[in-house]
PLY file of the C-alpha trace (Angstrom):
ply
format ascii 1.0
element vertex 81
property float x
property float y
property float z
element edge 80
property int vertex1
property int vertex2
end_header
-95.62 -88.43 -37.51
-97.16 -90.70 -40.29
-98.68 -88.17 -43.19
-101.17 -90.45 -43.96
-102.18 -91.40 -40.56
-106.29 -91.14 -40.05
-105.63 -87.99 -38.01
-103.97 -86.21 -40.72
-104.71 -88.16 -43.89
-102.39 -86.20 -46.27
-103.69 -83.09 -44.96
-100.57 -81.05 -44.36
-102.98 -78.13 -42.93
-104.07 -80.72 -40.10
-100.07 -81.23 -38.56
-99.23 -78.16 -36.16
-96.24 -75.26 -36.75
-94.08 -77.77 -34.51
-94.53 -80.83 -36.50
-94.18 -79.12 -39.58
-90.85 -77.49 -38.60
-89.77 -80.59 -37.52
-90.37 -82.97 -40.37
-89.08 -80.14 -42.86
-85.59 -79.92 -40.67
-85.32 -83.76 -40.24
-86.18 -85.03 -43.86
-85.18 -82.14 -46.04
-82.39 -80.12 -44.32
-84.29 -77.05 -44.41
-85.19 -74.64 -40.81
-88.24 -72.82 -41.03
-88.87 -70.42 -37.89
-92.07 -71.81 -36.24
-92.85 -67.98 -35.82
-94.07 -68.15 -39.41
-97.48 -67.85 -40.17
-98.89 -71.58 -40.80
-99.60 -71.28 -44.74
-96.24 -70.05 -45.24
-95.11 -73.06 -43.11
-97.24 -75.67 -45.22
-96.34 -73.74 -48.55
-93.14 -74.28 -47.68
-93.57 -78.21 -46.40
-95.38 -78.95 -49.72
-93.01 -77.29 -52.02
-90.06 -79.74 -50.20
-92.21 -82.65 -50.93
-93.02 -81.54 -54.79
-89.48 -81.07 -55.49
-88.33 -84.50 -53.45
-90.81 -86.71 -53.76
-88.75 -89.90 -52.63
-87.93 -88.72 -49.59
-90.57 -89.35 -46.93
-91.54 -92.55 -48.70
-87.72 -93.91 -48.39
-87.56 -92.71 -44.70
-91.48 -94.77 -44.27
-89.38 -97.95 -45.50
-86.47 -97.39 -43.72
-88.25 -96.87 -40.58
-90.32 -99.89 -41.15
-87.15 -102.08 -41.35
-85.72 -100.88 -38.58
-88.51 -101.97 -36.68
-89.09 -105.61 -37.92
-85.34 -105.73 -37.45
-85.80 -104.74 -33.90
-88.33 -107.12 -33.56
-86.55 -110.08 -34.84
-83.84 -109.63 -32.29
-84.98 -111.71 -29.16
-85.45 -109.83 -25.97
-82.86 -110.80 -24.20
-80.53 -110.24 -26.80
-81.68 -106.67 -26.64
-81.41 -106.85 -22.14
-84.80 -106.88 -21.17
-85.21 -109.75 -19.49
0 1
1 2
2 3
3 4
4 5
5 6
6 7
7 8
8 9
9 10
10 11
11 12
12 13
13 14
14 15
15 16
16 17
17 18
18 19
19 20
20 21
21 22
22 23
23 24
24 25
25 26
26 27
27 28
28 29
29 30
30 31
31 32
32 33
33 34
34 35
35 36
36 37
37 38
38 39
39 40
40 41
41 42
42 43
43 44
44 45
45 46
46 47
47 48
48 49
49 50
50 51
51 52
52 53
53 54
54 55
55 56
56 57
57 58
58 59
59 60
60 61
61 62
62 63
63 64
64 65
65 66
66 67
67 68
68 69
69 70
70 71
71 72
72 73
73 74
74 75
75 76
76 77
77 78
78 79
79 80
């Protein structure tokens, strides 16, 4: 999920309970119960990203490298021809 895709645009209020679980789990560690009202699940969400602010930004960069690396590597290097 890109934060700043058109869709959500830095709106944290725009992702649902699900994706909001899910990126606080897999970038910061910390398990909120999706069960939780949604303010207290973007409250939460935007309190991770105030206090890390590096983190989503390295994982952007990371994820972007991965994928010109993946693209460099010819296809049948990769079996799919």
């Amino acid at each position: 999920m890109n934060l700043n895709s058109e869709k959500v645009n830095g709106d944290l209020t725009k992702l649902s309970k699900k994706e909001i679980c899910a990126i606080s789990f897999r970038y910061f560690g910390c398990k909120y119960k999706e069960a939780n009202p949604k303010p207290v699940l973007v409250a939460g969400l935007e309190g991770l990203i105030a206090a890390q602010l590096t983190i989503l930004p390295a994982a952007a960069a990371a994820a972007a490298t991965a994928a010109a690396a993946a693209a460099a590597v010819p296809a049948a290097a990769r079996g799919e021809v």
